[in-house]
DSSP file (Angstrom, degrees, kcal/mol; ACC not computed):
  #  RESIDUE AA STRUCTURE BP1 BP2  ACC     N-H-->O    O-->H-N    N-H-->O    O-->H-N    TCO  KAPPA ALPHA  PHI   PSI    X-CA   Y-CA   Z-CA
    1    1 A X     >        0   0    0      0, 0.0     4,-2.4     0, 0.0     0, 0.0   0.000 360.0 360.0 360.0 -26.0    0.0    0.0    0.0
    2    2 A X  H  >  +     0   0    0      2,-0.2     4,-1.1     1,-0.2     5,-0.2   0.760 360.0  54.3 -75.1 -35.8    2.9    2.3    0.6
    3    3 A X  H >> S+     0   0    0      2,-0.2     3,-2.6     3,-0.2     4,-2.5   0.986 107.5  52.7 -54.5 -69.5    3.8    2.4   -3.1
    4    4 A X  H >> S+     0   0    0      1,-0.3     4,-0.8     2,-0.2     3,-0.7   0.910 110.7  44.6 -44.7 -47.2    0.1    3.5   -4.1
    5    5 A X  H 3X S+     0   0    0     -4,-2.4     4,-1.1     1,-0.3    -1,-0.3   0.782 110.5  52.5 -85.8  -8.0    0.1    6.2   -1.9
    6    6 A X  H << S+     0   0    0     -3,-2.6     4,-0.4    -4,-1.1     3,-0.3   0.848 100.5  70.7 -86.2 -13.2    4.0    7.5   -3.0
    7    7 A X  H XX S+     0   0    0     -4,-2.5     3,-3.0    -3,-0.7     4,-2.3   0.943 106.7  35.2 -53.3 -90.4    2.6    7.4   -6.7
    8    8 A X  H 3< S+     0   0    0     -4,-0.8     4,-0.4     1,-0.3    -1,-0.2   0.516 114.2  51.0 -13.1 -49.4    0.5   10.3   -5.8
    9    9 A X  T 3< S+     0   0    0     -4,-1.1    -1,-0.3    -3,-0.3    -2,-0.2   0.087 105.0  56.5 -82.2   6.1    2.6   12.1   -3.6
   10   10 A X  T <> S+     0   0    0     -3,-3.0     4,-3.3    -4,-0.4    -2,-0.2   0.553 116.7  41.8-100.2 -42.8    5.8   12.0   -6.4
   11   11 A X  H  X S+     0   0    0     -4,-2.3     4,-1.6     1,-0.2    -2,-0.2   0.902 111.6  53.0 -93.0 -21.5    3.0   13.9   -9.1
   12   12 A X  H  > S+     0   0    0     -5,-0.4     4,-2.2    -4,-0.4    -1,-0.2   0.853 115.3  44.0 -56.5 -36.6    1.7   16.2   -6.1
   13   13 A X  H  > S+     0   0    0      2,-0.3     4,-5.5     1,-0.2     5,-0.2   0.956 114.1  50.1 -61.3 -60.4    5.8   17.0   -5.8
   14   14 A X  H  X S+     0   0    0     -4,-3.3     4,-2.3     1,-0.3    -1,-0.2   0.766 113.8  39.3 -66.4 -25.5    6.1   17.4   -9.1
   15   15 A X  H  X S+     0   0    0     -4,-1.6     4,-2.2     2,-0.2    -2,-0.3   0.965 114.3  56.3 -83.8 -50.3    3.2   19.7   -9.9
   16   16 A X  H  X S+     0   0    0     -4,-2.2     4,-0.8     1,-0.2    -2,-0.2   0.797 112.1  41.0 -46.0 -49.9    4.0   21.6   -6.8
   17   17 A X  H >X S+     0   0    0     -4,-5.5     3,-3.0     2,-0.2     4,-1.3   0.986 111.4  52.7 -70.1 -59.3    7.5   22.2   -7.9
   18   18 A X  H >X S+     0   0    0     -4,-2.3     4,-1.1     1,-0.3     3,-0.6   0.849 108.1  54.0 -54.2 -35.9    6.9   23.0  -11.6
   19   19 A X  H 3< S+     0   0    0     -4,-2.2    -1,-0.3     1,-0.2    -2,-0.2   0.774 118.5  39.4 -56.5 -25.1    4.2   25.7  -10.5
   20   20 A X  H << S+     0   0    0     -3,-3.0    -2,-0.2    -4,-0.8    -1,-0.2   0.196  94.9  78.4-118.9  14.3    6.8   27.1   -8.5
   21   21 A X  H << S+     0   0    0     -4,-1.3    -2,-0.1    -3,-0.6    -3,-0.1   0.917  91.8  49.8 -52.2 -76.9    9.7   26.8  -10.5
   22   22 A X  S  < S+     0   0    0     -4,-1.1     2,-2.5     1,-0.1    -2,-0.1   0.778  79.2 121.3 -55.4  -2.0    9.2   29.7  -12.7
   23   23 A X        +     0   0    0      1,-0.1     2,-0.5     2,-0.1    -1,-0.1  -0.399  35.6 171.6 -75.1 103.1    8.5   31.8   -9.9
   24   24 A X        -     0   0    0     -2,-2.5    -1,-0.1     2,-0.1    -2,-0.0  -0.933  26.8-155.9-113.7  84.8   11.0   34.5  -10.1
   25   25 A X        +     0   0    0     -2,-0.5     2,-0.3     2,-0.0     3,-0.1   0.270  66.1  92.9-108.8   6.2   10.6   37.4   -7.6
   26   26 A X  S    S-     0   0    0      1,-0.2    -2,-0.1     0, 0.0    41,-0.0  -0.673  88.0 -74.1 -95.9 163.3   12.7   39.8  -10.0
   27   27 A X        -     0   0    0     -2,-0.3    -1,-0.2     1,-0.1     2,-0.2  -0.031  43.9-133.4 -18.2 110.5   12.0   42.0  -12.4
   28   28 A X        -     0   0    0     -3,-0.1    -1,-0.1     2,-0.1    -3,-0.0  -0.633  31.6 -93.7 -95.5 170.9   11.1   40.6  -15.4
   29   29 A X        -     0   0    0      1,-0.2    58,-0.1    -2,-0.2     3,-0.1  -0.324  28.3-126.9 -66.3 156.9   12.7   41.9  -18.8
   30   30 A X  S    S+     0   0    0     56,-0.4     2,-0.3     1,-0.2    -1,-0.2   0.287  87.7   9.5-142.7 -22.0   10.8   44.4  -20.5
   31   31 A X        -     0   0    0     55,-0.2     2,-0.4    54,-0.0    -1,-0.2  -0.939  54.3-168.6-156.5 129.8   10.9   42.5  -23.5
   32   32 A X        -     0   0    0     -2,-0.3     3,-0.1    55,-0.1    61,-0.1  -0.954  27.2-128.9-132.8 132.0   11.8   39.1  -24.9
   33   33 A X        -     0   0    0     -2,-0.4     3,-0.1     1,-0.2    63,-0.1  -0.033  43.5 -80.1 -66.3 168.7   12.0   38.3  -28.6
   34   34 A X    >   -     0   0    0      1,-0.2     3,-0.9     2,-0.1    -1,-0.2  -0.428  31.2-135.2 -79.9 153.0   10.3   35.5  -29.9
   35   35 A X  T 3  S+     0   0    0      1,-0.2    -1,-0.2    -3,-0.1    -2,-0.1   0.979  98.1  52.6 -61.4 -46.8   11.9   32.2  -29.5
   36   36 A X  T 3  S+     0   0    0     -3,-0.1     2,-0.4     1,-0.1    -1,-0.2   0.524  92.3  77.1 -62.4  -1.6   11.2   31.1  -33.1
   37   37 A X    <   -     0   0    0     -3,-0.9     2,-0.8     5,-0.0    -1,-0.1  -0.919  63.2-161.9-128.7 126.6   12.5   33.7  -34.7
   38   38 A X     >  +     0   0    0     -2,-0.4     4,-1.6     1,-0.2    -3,-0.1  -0.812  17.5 170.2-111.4  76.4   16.4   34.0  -35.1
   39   39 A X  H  > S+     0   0    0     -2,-0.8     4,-1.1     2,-0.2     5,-0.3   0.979  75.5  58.4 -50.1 -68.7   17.3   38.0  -36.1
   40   40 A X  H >> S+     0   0    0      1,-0.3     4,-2.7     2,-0.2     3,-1.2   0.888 108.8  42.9 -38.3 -54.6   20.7   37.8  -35.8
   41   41 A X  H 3> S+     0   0    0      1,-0.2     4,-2.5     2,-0.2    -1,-0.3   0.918 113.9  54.6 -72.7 -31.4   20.9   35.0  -38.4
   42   42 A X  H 3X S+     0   0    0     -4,-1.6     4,-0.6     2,-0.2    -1,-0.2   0.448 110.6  44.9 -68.3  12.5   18.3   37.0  -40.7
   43   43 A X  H XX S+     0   0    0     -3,-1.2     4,-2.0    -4,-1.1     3,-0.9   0.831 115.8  45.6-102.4 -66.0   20.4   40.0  -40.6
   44   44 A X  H 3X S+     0   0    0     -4,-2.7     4,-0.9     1,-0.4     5,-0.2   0.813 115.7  47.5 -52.4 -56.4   23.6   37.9  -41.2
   45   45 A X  H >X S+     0   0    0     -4,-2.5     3,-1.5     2,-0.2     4,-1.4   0.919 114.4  47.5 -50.4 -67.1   21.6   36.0  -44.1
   46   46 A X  H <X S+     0   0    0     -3,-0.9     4,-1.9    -4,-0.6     3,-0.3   0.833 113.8  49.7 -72.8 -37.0   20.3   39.7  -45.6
   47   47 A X  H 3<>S+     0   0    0     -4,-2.0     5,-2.0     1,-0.2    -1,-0.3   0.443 111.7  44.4 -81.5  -7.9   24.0   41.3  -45.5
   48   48 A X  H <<5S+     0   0    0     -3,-1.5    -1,-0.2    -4,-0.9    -2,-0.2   0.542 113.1  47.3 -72.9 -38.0   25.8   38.5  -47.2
   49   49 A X  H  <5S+     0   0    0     -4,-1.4    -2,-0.2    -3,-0.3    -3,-0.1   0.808 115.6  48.3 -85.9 -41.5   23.3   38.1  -50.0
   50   50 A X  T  <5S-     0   0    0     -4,-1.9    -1,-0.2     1,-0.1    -3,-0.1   0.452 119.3-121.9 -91.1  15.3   23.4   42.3  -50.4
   51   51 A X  T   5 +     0   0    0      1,-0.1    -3,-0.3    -5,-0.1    -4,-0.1   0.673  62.1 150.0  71.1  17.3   27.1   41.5  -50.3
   52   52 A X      < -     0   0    0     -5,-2.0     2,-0.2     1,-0.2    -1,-0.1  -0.132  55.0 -95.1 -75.7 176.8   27.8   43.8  -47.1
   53   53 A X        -     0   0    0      1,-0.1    -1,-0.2    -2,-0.1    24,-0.2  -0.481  58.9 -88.7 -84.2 151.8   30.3   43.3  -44.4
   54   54 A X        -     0   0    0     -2,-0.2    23,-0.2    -3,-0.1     2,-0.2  -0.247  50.0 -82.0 -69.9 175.4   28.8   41.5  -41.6
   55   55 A X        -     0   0    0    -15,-0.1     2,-0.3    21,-0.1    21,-0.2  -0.563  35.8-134.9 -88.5 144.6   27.0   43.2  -38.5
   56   56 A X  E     -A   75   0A   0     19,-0.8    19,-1.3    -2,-0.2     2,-0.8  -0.941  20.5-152.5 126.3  63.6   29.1   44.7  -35.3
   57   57 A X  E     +A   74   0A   0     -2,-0.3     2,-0.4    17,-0.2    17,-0.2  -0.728  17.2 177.0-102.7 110.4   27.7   43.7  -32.1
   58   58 A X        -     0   0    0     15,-1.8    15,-0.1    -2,-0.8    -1,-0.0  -0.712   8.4-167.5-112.2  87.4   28.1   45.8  -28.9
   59   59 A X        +     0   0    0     -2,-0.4     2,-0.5    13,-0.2    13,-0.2   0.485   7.8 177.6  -2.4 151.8   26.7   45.2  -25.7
   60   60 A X        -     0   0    0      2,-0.0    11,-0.7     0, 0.0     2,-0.5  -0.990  11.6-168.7-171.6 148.2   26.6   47.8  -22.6
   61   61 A X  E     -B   70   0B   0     -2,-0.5     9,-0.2     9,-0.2     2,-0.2  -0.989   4.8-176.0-162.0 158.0   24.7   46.8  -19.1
   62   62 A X  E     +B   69   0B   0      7,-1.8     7,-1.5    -2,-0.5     2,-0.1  -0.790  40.5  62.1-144.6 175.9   23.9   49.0  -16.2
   63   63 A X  S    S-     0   0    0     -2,-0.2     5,-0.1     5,-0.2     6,-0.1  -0.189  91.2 -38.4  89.4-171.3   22.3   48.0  -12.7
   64   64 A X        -     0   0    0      3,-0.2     3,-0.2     1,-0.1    -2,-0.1   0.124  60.3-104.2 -73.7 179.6   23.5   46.0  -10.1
   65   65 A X  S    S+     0   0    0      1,-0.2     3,-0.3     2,-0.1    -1,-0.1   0.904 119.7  41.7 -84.4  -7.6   25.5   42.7  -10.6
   66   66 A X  S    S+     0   0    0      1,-0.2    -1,-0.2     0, 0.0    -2,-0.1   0.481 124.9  35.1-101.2  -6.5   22.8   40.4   -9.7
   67   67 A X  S    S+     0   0    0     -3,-0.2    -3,-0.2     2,-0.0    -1,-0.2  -0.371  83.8 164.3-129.9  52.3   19.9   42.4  -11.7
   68   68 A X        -     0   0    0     -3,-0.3     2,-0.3    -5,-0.1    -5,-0.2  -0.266  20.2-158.0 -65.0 179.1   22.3   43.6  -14.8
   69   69 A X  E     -B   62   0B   0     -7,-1.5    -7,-1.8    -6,-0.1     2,-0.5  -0.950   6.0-154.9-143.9 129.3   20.3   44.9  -17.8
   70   70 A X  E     -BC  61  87B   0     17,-1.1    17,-1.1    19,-0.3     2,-0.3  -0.942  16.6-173.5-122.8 147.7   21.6   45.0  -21.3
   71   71 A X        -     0   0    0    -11,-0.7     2,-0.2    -2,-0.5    15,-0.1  -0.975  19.3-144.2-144.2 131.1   21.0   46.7  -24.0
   72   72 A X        -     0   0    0     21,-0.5    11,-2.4    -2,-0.3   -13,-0.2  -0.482   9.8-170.2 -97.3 153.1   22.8   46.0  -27.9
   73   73 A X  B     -D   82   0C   0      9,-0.2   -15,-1.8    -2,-0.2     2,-0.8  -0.938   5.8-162.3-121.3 125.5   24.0   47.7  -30.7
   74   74 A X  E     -A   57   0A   0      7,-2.7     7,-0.4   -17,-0.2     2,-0.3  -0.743  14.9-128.7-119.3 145.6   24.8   46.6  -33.4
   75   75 A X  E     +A   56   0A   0    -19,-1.3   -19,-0.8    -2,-0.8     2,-0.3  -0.574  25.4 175.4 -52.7 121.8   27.0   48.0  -36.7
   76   76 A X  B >   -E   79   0D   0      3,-0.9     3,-3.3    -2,-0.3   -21,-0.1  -0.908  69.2 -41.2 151.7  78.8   25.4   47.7  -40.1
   77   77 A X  T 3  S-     0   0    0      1,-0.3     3,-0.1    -2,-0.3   -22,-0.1   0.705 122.0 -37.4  62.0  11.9   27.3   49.2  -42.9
   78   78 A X  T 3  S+     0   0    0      1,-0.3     2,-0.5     0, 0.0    -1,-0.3   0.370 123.8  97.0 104.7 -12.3   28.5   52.5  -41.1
   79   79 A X  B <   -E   76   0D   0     -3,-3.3    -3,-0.9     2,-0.0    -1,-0.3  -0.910  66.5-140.0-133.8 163.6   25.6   52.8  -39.4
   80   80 A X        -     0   0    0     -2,-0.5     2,-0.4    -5,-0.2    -5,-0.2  -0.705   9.9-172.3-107.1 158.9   24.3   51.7  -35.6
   81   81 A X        -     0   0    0     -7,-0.4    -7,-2.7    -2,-0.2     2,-0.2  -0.966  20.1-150.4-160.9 109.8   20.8   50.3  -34.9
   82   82 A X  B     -D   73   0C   0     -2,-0.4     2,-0.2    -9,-0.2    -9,-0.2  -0.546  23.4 -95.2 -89.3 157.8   20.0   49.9  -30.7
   83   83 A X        -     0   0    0    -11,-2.4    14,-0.1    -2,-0.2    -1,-0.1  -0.546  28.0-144.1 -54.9 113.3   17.9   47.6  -28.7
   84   84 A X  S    S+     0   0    0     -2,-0.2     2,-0.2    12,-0.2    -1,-0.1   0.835  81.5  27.0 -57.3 -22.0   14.6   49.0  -28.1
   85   85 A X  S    S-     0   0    0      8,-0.1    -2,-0.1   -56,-0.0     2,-0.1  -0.790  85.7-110.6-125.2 168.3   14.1   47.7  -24.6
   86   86 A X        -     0   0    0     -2,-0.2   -56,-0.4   -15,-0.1     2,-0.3  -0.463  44.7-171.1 -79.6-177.4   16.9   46.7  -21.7
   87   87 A X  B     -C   70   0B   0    -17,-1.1   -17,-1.1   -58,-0.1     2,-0.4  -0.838  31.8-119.5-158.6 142.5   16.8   43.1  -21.4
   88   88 A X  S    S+     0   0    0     -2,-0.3     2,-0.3   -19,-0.2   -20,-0.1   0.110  93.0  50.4 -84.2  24.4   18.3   40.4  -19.0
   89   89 A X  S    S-     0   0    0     -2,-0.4   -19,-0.3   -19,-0.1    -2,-0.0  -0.700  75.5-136.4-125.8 154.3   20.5   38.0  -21.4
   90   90 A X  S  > S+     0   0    0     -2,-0.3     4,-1.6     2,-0.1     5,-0.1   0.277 107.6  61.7 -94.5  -6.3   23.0   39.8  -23.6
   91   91 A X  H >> S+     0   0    0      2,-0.2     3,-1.4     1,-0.2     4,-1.1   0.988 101.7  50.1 -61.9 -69.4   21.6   37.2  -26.3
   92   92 A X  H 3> S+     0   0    0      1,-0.4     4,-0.9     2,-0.2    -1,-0.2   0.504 110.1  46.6 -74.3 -35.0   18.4   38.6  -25.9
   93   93 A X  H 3> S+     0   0    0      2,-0.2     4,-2.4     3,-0.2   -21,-0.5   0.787 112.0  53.2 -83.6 -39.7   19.5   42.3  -26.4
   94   94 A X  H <X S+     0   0    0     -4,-1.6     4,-3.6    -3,-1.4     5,-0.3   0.989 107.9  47.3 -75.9 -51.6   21.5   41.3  -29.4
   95   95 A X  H  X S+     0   0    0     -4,-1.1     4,-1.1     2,-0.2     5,-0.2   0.872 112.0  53.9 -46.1 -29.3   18.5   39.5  -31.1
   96   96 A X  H >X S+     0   0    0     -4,-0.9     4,-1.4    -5,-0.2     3,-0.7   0.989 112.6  44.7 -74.3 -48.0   16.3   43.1  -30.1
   97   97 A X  H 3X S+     0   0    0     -4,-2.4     4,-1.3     1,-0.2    -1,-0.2   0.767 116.8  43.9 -73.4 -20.3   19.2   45.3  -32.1
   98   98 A X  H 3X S+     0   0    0     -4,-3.6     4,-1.4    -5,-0.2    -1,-0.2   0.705 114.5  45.5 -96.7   7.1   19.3   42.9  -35.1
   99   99 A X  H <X S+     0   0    0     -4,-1.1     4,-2.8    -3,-0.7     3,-0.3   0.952 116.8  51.3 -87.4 -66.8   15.2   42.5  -35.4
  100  100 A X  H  X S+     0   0    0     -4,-1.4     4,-0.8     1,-0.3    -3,-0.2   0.747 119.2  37.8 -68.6 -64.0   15.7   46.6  -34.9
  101  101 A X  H >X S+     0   0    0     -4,-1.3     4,-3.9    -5,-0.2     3,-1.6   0.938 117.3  45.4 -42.3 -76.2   18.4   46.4  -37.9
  102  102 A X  H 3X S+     0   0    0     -4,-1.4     4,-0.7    -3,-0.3    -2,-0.2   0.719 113.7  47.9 -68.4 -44.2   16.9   44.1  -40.1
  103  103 A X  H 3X S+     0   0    0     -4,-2.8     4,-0.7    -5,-0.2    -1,-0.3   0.874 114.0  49.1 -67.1 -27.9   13.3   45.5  -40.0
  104  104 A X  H XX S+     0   0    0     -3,-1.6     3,-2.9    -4,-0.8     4,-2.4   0.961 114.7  41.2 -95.5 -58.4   14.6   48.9  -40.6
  105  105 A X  H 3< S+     0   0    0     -4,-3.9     5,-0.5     1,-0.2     4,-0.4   0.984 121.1  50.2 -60.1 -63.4   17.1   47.7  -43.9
  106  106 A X  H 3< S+     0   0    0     -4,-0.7    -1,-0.2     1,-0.2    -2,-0.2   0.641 104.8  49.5  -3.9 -49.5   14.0   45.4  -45.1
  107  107 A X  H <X S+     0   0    0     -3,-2.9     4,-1.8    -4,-0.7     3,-0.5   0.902 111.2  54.6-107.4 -49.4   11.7   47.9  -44.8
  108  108 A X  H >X S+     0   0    0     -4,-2.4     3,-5.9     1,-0.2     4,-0.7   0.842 109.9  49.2   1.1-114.0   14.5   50.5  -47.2
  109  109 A X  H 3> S+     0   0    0     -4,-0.4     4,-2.9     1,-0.3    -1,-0.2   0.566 103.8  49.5 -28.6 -34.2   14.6   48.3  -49.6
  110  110 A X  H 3> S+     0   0    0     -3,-0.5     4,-1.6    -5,-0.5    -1,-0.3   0.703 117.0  51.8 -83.0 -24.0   10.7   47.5  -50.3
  111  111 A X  H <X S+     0   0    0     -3,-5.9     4,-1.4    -4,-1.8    -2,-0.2   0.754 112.9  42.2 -91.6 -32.7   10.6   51.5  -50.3
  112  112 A X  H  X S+     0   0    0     -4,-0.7     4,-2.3     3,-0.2    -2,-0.2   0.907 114.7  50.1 -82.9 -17.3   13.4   51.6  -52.9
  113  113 A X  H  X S+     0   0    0     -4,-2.9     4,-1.4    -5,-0.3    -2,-0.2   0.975 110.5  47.0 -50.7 -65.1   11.8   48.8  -54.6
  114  114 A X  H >X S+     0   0    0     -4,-1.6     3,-3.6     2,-0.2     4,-0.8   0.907 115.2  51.7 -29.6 -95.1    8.2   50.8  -54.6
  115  115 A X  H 3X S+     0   0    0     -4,-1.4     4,-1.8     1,-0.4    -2,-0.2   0.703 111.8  44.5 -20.1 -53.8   10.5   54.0  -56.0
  116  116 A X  H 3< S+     0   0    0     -4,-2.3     4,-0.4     2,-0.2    -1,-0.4   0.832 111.5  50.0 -70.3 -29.1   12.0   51.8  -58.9
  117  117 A X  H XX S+     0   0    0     -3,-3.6     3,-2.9    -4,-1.4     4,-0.8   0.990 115.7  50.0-101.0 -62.4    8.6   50.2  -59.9
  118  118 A X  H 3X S+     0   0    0     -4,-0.8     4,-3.0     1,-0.3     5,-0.2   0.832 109.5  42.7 -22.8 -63.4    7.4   53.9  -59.9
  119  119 A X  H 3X S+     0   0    0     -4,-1.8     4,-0.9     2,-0.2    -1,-0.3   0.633 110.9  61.4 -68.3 -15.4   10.1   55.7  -62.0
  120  120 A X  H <4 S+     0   0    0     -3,-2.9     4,-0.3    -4,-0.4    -2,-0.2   0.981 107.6  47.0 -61.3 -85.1    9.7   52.4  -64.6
  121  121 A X  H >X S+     0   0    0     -4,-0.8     4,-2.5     1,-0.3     3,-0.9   0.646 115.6  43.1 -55.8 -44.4    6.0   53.5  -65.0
  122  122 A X  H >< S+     0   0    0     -4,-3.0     3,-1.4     1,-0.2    -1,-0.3   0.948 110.2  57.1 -34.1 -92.9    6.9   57.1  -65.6
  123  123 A X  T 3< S+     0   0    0     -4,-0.9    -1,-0.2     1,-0.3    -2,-0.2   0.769 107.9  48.3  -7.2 -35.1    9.5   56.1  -67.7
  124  124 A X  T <4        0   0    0     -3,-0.9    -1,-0.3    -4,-0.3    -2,-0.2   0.955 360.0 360.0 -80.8 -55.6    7.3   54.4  -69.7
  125  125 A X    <<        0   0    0     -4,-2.5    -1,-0.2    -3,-1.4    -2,-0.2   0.280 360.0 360.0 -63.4 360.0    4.9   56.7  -70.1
């Protein structure tokens, strides 16, 4: 009988800890990028194909040593592109300055694209 009843009391444990695992009584980051989504490597991907030098990554943290905060920049062709938010991983700060990058050069290009399809139709006319 002592086996049935530790069966019970092993998944009572176990739910008891995993609800109180994540509980985390600091701050949480302000921000976290999505897990599925890999910026850093779409930046790398977009600057290689447009035949740029690769991206620059600089880091900075403030606060105490047990609550640091970071915030990225990263280097892009001569020009710098920050982390909107602080964040607690420097991982996490680097993906927020290349999404920040990458959205920004993306979004360029599809506007010089729009501009060239424009000046065609002129052209044409």
């Amino acid at each position: 009988m002592a086996a049935a009843t530790a069966e019970p009391l092993a998944v009572a444990v176990a739910v008891a800890h995993t609800a109180t695992a994540g509980t985390d009584h600091s701050p949480a980051p302000l921000h976290t990028p999505p897990p599925h989504c890999n910026y850093k490597s779409k930046l790398q991907e977009y600057l290689q194909q447009a035949n740029k030098q690769l991206p620059i990554y600089c880091t900075k943290c403030k606060g105490e040593h047990h609550q640091l905060k970071f915030k990225s920049t990263v280097m892009v062709d001569g020009e710098e592109f920050s982390s909107t938010f602080c964040h607690r991983r420097v991982k996490d700060a680097e993906q927020d300055a290349a999404k920040v990058a990458y959205d920004t050069l993306l979004e360029r290009k599809e506007t010089e694209t729009d501009d060239t399809d424009v000046f065609e139709l002129i052209d044409q006319n």
